[in-house]
LOSE-759411 format. One record per residue (C-alpha): residue in three letters; y, z, x; residue number from 1. Coordinates in nm, 2 decimals. Layout:
BEGIN
- ALA Y Z X NUM
...
This chain:
BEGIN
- UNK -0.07 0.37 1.22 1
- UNK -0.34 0.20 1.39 2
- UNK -0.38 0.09 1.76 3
- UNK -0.30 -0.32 1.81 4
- UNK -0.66 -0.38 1.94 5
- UNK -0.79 -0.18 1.61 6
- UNK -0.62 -0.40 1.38 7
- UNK -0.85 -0.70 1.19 8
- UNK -1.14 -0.48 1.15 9
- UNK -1.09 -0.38 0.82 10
- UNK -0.93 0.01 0.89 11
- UNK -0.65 -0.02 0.69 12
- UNK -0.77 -0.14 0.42 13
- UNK -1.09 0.14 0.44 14
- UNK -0.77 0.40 0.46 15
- UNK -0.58 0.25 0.19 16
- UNK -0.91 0.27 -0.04 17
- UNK -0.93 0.64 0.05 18
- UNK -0.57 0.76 0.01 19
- UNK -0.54 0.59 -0.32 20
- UNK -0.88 0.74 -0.45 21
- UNK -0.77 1.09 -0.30 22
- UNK -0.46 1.03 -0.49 23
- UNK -0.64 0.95 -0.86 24
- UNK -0.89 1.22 -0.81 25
- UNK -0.74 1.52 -0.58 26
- UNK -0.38 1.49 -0.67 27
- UNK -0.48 1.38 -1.04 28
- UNK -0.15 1.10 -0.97 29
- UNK -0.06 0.86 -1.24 30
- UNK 0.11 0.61 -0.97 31
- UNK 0.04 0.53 -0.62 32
- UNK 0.32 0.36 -0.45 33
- UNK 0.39 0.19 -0.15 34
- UNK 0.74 0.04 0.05 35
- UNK 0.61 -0.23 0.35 36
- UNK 0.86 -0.44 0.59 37
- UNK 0.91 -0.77 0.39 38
- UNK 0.81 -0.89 0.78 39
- UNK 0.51 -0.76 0.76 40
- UNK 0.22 -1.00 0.61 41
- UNK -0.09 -0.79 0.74 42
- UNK 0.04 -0.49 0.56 43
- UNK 0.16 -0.66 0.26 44
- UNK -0.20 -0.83 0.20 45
- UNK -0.42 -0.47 0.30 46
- UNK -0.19 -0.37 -0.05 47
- UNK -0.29 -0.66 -0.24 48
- UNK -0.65 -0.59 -0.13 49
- UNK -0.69 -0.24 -0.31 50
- UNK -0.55 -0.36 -0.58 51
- UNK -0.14 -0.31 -0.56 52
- UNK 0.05 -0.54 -0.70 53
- UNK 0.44 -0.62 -0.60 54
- UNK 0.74 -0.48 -0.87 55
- UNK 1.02 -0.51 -0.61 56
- UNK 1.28 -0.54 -0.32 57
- UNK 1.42 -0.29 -0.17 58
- UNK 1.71 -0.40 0.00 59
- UNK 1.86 -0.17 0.36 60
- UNK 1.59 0.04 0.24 61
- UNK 1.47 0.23 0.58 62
- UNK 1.70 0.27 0.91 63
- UNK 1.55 0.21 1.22 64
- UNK 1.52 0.08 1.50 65
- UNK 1.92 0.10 1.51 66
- UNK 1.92 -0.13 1.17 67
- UNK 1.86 -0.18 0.82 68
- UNK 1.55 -0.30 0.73 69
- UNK 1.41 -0.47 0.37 70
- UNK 1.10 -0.35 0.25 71
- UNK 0.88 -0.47 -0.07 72
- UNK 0.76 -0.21 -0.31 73
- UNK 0.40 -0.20 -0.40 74
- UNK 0.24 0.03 -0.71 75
- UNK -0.08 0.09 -0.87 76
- UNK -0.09 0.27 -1.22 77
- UNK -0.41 0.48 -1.24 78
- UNK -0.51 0.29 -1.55 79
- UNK -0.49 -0.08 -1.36 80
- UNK -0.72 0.16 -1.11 81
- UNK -0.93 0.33 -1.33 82
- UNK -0.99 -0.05 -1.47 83
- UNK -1.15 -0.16 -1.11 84
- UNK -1.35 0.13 -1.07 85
- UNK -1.56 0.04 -1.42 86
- UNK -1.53 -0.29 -1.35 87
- UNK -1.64 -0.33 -0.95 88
């Protein structure tokens, strides 16, 4: 999680990139997944910008807060990956 004055500056995104390559090429992963707050729009479009793509709801998926919450699920096959890193 990043500070409130960190956020626009392109961090998440720069992490994203770097958990999702540590995934393909460390942990040798053929999926990378993600849940986000449907809420959340920043989130949702730092996903679309490495390259996830939405497969689904996730209805009273976390607890928190003293609630349920709805979250959308996010997933990048190594091959759709793979796919961007030949073609940049």
């Amino acid at each position: 999680m990043l500070a409130a004055d960190r956020w626009g500056n392109g961090y998440a995104t720069e992490i994203a990139l770097a958990l999702i390559d540590a995934a393909f090429f460390d942990l040798r992963a053929e999926r990378v997944i993600s849940t986000v707050d449907v809420n959340n729009s920043a989130s949702i479009r730092v996903l679309e910008k490495v390259g996830m793509r939405w497969e689904a709801v996730y209805r009273k998926h976390r607890r928190a807060k003293n609630r349920w919450w709805d979250c959308h699920l996010f997933t990048l096959p190594r091959e759709v990956w793979e796919a961007s890193k030949a073609n940049p």
